[in-house]
TIFIGU-595228 format. One line per field, with one value per atom (N, C-alpha, C): residue number from 1; residue in three letters; x, y, z. Coordinates in steps of 0.05 Angstrom, whole numbers, plus 5000, padded with zeros to 4 digits. Layout:
pos = (NUM,...)
code = (ala,...)
u = (X,...)
v = (Y,...)
w = (Z,...)
//
This chain:
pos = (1,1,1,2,2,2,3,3,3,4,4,4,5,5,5,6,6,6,7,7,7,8,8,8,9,9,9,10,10,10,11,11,11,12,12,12,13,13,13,14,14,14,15,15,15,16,16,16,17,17,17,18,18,18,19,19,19,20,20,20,21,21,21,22,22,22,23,23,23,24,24,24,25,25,25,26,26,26,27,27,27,28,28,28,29,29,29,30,30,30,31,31,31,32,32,32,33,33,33,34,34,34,35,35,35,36,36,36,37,37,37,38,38,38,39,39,39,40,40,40,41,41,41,42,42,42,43,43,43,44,44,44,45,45,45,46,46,46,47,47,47,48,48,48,49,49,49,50,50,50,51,51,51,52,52,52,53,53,53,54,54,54,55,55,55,56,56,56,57,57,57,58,58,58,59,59,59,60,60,60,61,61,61,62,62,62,63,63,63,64,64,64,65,65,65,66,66,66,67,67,67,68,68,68,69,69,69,70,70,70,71,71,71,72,72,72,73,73,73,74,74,74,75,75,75,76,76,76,77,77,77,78,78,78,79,79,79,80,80,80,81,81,81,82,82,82,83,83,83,84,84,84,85,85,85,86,86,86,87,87,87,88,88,88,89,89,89,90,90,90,91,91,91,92,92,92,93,93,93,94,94,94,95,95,95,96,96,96,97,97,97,98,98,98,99,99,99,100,100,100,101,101,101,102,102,102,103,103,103,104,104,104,105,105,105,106,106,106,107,107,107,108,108,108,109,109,109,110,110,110,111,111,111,112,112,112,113,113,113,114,114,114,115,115,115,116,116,116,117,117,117,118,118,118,119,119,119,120,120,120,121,121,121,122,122,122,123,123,123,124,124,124,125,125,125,126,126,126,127,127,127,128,128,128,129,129,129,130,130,130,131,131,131,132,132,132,133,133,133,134,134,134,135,135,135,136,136,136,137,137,137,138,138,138,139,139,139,140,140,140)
code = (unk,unk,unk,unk,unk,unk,unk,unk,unk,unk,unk,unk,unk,unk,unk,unk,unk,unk,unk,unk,unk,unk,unk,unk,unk,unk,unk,unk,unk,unk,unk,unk,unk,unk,unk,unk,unk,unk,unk,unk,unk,unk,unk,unk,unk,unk,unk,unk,unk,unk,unk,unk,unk,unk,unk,unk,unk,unk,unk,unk,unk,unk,unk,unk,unk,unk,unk,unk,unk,unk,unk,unk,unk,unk,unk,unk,unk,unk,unk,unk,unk,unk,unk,unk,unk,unk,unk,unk,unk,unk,unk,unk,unk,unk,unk,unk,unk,unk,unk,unk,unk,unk,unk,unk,unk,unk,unk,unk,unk,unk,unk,unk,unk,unk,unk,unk,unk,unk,unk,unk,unk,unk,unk,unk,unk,unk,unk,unk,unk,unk,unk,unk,unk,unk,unk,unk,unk,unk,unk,unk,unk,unk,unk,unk,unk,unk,unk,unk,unk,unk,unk,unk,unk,unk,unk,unk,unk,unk,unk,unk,unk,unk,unk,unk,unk,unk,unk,unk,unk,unk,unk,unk,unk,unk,unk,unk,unk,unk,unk,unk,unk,unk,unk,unk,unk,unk,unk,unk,unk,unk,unk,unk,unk,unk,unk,unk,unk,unk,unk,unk,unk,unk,unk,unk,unk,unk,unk,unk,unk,unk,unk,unk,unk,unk,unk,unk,unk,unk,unk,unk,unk,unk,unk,unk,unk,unk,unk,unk,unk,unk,unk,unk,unk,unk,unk,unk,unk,unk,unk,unk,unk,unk,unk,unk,unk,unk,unk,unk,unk,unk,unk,unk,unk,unk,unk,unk,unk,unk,unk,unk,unk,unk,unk,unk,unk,unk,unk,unk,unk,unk,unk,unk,unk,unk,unk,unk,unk,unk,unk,unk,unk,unk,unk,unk,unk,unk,unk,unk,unk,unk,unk,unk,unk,unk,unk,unk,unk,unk,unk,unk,unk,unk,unk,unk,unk,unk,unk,unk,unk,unk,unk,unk,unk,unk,unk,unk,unk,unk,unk,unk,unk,unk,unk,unk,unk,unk,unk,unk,unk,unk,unk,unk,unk,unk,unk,unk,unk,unk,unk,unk,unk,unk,unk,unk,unk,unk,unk,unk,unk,unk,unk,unk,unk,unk,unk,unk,unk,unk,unk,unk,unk,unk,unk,unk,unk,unk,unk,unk,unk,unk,unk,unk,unk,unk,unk,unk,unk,unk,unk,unk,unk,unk,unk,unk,unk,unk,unk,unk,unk,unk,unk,unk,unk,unk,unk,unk,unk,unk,unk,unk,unk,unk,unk,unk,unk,unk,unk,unk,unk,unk,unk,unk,unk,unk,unk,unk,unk,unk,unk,unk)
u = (4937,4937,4932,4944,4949,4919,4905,4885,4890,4867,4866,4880,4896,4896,4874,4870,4849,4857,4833,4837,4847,4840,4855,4886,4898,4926,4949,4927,4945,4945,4975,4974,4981,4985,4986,5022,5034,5063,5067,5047,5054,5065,5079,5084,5064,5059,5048,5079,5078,5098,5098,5119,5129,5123,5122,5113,5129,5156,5167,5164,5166,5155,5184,5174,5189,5198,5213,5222,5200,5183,5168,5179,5161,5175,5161,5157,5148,5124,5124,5107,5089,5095,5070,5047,5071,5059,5037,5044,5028,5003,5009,4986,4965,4975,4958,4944,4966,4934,4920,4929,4903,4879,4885,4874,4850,4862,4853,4838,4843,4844,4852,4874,4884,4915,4909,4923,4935,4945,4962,4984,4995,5017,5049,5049,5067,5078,5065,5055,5070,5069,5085,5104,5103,5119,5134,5159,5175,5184,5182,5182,5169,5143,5126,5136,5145,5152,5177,5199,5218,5211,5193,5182,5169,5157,5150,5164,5193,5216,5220,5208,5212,5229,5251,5269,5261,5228,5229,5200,5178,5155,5155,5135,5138,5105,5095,5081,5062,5035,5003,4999,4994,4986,4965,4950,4921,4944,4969,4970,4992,5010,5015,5002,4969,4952,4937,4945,4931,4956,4975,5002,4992,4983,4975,4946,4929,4906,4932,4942,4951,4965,4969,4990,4961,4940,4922,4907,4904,4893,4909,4931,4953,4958,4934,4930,4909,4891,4859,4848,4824,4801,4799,4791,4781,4760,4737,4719,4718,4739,4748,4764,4757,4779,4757,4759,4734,4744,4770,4786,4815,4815,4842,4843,4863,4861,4902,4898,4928,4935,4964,4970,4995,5000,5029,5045,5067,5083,5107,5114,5138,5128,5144,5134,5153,5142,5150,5152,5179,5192,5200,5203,5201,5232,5229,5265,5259,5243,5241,5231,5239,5237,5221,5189,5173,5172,5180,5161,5145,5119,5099,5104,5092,5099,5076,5071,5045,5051,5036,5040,5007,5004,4983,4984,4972,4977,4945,4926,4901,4883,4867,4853,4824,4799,4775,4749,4733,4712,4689,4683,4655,4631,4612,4590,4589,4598,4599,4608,4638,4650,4687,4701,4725,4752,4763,4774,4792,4814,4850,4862,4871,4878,4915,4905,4940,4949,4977,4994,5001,5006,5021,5037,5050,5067,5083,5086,5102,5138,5158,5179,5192,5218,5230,5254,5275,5300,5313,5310,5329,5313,5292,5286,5268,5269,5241,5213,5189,5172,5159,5146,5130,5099,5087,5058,5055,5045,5031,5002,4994,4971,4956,4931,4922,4898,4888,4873,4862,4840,4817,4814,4815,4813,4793,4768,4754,4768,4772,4784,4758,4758,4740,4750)
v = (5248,5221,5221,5198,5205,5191,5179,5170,5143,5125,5104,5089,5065,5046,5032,5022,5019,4976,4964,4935,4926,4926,4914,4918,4943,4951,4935,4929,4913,4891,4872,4852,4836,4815,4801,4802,4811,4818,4846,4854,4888,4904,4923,4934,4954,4962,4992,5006,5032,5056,5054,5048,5042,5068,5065,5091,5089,5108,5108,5131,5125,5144,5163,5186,5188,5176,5177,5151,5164,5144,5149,5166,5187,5208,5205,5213,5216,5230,5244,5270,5262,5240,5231,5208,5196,5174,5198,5222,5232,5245,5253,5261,5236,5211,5188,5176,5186,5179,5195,5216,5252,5242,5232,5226,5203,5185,5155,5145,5169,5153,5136,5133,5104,5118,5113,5129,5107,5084,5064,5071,5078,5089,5085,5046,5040,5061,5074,5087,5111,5133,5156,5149,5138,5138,5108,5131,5114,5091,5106,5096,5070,5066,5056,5031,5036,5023,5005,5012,5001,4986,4996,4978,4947,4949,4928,4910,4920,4901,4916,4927,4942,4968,4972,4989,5014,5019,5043,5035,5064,5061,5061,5051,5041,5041,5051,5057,5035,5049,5037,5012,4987,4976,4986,4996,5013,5033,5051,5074,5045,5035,5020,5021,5006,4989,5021,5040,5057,5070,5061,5062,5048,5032,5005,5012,5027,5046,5060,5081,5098,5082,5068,5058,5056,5037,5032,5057,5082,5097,5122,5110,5126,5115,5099,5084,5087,5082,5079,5103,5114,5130,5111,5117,5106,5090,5110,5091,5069,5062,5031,5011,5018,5002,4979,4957,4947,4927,4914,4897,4907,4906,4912,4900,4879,4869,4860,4861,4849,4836,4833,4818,4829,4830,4843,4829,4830,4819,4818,4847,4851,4882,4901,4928,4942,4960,4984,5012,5008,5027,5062,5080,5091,5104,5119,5125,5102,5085,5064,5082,5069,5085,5064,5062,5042,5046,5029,5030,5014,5026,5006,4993,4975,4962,4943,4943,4924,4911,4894,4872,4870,4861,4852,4819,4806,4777,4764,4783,4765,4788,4777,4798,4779,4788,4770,4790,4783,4791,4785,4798,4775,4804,4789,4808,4830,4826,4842,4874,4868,4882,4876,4887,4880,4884,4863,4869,4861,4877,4861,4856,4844,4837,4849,4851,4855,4847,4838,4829,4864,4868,4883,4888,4909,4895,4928,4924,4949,4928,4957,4939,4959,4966,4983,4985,4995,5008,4976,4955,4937,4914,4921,4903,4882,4882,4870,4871,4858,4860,4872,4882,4892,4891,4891,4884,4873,4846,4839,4841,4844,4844,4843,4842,4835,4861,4876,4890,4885,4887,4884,4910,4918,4945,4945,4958,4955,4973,4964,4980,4979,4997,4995,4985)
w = (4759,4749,4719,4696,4672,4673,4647,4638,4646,4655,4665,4640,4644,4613,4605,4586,4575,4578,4588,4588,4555,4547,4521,4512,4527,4524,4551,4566,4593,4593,4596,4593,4624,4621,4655,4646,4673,4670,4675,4666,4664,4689,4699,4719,4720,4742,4742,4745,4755,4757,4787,4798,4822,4838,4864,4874,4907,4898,4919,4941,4974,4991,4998,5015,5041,5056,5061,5093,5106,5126,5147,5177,5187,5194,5220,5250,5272,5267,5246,5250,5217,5212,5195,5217,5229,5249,5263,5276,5290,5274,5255,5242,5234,5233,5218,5239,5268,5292,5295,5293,5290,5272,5248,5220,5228,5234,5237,5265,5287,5317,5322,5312,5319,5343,5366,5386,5409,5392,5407,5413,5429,5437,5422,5418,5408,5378,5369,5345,5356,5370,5373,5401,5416,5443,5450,5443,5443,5464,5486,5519,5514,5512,5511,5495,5468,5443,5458,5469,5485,5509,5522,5536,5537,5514,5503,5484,5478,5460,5439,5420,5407,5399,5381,5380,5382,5367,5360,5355,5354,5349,5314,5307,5284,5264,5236,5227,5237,5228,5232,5207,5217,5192,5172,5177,5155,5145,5158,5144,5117,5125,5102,5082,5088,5076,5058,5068,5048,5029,5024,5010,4983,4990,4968,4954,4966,4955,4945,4957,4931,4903,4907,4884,4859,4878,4853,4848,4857,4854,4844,4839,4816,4786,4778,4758,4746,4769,4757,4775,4763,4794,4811,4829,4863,4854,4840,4829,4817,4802,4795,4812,4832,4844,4865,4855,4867,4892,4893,4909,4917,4955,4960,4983,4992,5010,5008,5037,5039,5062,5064,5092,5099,5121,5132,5143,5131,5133,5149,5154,5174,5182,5202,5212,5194,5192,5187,5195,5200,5226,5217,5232,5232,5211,5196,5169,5152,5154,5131,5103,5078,5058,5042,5036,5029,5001,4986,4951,4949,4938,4931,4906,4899,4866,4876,4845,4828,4806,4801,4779,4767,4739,4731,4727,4743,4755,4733,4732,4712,4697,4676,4666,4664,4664,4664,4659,4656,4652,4678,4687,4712,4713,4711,4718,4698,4674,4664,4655,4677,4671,4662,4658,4648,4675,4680,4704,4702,4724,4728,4747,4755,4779,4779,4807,4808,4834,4835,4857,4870,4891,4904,4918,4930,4955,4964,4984,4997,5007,5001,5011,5021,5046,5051,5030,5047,5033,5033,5045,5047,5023,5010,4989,5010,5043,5059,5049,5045,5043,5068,5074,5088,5089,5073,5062,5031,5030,5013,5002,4977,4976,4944,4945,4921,4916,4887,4880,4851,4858,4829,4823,4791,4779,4758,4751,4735,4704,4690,4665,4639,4628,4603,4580)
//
């Protein structure tokens, strides 16, 4: 990671550096319930996944939601990162090819420290949203 930006050089508008994935693979899904315990079936088995309507088993919302940690944590340290929250929007299936992207939506001061806000969002290959979301970054 390059050097955090410094609050006075970021403006509201600004992009971060887009951060495009792998297409999501079977064998990430399986490692992220190894990882996570998260061992819902719909998640590696497919049977299962068809059973229930579904074309195909299809990624974990948290492993998304930690897509959107990386993005801010390909900007700033971890340690600045004081807000991340999001909402999901559609699934994300399994060959989907996700880019994260960020926006600087506010800049403020509270408590004494210097802060930015940013819009986020995960989207596949078809320009779908898939997760929305919002993160506070402490900058010096």
């Amino acid at each position: 990671m390059a050097n955090a930006p410094k609050f006075a050089d970021v403006k509201v508008g600004d992009e971060l550096p887009a951060l495009k994935l792998a297409p999501i693979s079977r064998h990430e899904l399986a490692l992220y319930c190894g990882g996570s315990g998260g061992h819902n079936p719909d998640h590696f088995d497919i049977d299962f996944a068809k059973k229930f309507g579904f074309k195909d088993v299809f990624a974990h919302g948290m492993l998304s939601m930690a897509f959107l940690g990386r993005l801010a944590t390909s900007w700033v340290p971890q340690k600045q990162v004081r807000v991340l929250g999001t909402r999901f929007t559609s699934i994300t299936w399994v060959g989907d090819v996700i880019t994260v992207t960020g926006k600087v939506v506010g800049k403020r001061e509270e408590n004494g420290e210097t802060l930015v806000d940013l819009e986020v969002k995960c989207t596949n290959q078809n320009g779908q949203s898939t997760l929305e979301g919002n993160a506070t970054v402490a900058l010096a």
